[in-house]
C-alpha positions as CSV (number, residue, x, y, z in Angstrom):
1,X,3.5,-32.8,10.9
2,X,4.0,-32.4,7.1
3,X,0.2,-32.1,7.3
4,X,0.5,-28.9,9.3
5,X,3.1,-27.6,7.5
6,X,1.3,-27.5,4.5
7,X,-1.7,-25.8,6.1
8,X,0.2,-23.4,7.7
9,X,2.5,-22.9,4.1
10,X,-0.6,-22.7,2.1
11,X,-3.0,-20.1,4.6
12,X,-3.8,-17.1,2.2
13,X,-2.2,-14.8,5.2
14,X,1.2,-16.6,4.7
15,X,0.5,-16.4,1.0
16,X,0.0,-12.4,0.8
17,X,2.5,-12.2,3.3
18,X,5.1,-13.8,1.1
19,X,3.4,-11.7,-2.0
20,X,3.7,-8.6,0.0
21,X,7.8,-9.0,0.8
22,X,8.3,-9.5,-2.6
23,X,6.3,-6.6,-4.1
24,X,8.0,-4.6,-0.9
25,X,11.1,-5.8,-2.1
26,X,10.7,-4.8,-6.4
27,X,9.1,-1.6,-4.9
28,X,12.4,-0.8,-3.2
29,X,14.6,-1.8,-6.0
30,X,12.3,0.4,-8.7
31,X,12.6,3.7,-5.2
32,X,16.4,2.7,-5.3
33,X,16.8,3.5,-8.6
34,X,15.0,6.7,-8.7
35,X,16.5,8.1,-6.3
36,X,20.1,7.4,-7.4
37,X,19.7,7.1,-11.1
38,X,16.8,10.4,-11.3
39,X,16.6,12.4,-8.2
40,X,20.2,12.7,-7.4
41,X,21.7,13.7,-10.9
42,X,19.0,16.3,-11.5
43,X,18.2,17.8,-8.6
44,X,21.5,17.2,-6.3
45,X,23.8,17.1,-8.8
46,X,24.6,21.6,-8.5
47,X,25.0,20.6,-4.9
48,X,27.5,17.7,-5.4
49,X,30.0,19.3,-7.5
50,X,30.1,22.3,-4.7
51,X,30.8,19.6,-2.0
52,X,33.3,18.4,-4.4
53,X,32.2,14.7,-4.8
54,X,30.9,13.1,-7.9
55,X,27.9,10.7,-6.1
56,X,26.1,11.2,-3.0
57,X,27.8,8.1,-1.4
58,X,30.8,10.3,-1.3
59,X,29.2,13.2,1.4
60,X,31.2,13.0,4.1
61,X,32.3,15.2,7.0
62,X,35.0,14.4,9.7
63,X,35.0,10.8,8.0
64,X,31.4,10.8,8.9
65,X,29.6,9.0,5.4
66,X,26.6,10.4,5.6
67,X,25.5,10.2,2.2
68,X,24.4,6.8,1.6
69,X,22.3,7.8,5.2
70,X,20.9,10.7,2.7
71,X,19.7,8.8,-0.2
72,X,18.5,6.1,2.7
73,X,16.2,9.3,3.9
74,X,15.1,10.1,0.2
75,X,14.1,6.6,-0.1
76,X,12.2,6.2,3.1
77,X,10.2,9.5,2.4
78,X,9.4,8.6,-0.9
79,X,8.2,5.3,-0.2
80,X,6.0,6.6,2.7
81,X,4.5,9.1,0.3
82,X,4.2,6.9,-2.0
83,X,2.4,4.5,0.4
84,X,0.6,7.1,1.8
85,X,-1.1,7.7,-0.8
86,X,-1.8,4.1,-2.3
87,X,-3.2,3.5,1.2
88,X,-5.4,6.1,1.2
89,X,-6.6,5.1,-2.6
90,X,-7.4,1.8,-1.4
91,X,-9.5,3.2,1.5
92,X,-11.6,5.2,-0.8
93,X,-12.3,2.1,-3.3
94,X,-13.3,0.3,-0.3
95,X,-15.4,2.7,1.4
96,X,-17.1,3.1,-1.8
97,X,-17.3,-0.7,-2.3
98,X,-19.2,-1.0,0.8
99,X,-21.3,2.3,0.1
100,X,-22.6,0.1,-3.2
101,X,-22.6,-2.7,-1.9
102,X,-25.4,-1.2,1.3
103,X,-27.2,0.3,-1.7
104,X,-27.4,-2.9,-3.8
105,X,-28.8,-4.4,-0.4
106,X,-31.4,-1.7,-0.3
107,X,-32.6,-1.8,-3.2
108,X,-32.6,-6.2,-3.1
109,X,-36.0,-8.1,-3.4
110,X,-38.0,-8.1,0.3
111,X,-37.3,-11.3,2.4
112,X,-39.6,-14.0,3.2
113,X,-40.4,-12.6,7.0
114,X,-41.3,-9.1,5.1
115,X,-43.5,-10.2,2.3
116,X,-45.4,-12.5,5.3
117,X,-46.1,-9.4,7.2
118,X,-46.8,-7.2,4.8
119,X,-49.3,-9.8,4.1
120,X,-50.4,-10.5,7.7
121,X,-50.8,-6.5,7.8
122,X,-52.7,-6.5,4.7
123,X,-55.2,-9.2,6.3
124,X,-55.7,-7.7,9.5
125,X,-56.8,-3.8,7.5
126,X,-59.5,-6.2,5.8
C-alpha cells in the first residue's frame, strides 16, 4: 500500500498537477494585487470618490456589496486574457516544434529498407 502511494504521489501528472495549483495560486496573488493595488487607484479611483467610498469593497447598493464581486470580475477577466494569451503562445511554440521537428525528419539519413531498394532498383536497371 505505501508502495502505491508512492507511485501514485510521484506520477509526473500528480507532480504538474501540484506545480500547476501552486503557480495558479502565485498567479492569483500577483492578479490580486494588480487589480487592487494598480487598476483600481488609477483608473477607478474618479469613479470611487463620486460613489462616495474610498475602496471598491465599499460599492454597495440596498446593502447589496457588490464591490468585492467587481474586483472578483476584474480578476477573472484578466486572468483569462492573460491565459488566453499564454495558451495561445504555447500553441504556436509547439506547432512550430513539431513543424522542425517533421523537417529535421525529412531531411535525416535514408533507412536501411530505403538504401536496400534503392539498391535492388539500381540492380534490376543493370
Amino acid at each position: 500500500m505505501i508502495k502505491e502511494l508512492r507511485d501514485f504521489l510521484f506520477k509526473a501528472n500528480v507532480l504538474d498537477l501540484a506545480v500547476a495549483v501552486i503557480v495558479g495560486a502565485a498567479f492569483n496573488a500577483i492578479i490580486t494585487s494588480f487589480v487592487e493595488d494598480v487598476i483600481t487607484p488609477l483608473f477607478l479611483t474618479p469613479a470611487l470618490k463620486a460613489a462616495g467610498v474610498e475602496q471598491i469593497t465599499e460599492l454597495s447598493w440596498n446593502g447589496v456589496a457588490y464591490g468585492s464581486f467587481l474586483s472578483a470580475v476584474l480578476n477573472f477577466l484578466i486572468v483569462g486574457t492573460t491565459l488566453f494569451f499564454i495558451v495561445k503562445a504555447a500553441n504556436v511554440a509547439t506547432s512550430l516544434g513539431k513543424q522542425n521537428q517533421e523537417d529535421a525528419e525529412e531531411d535525416a539519413a535514408p533507412t536501411q529498407e530505403e538504401l536496400l531498394t534503392e539498391i535492388r532498383d539500381l540492380l534490376k536497371e543493370k
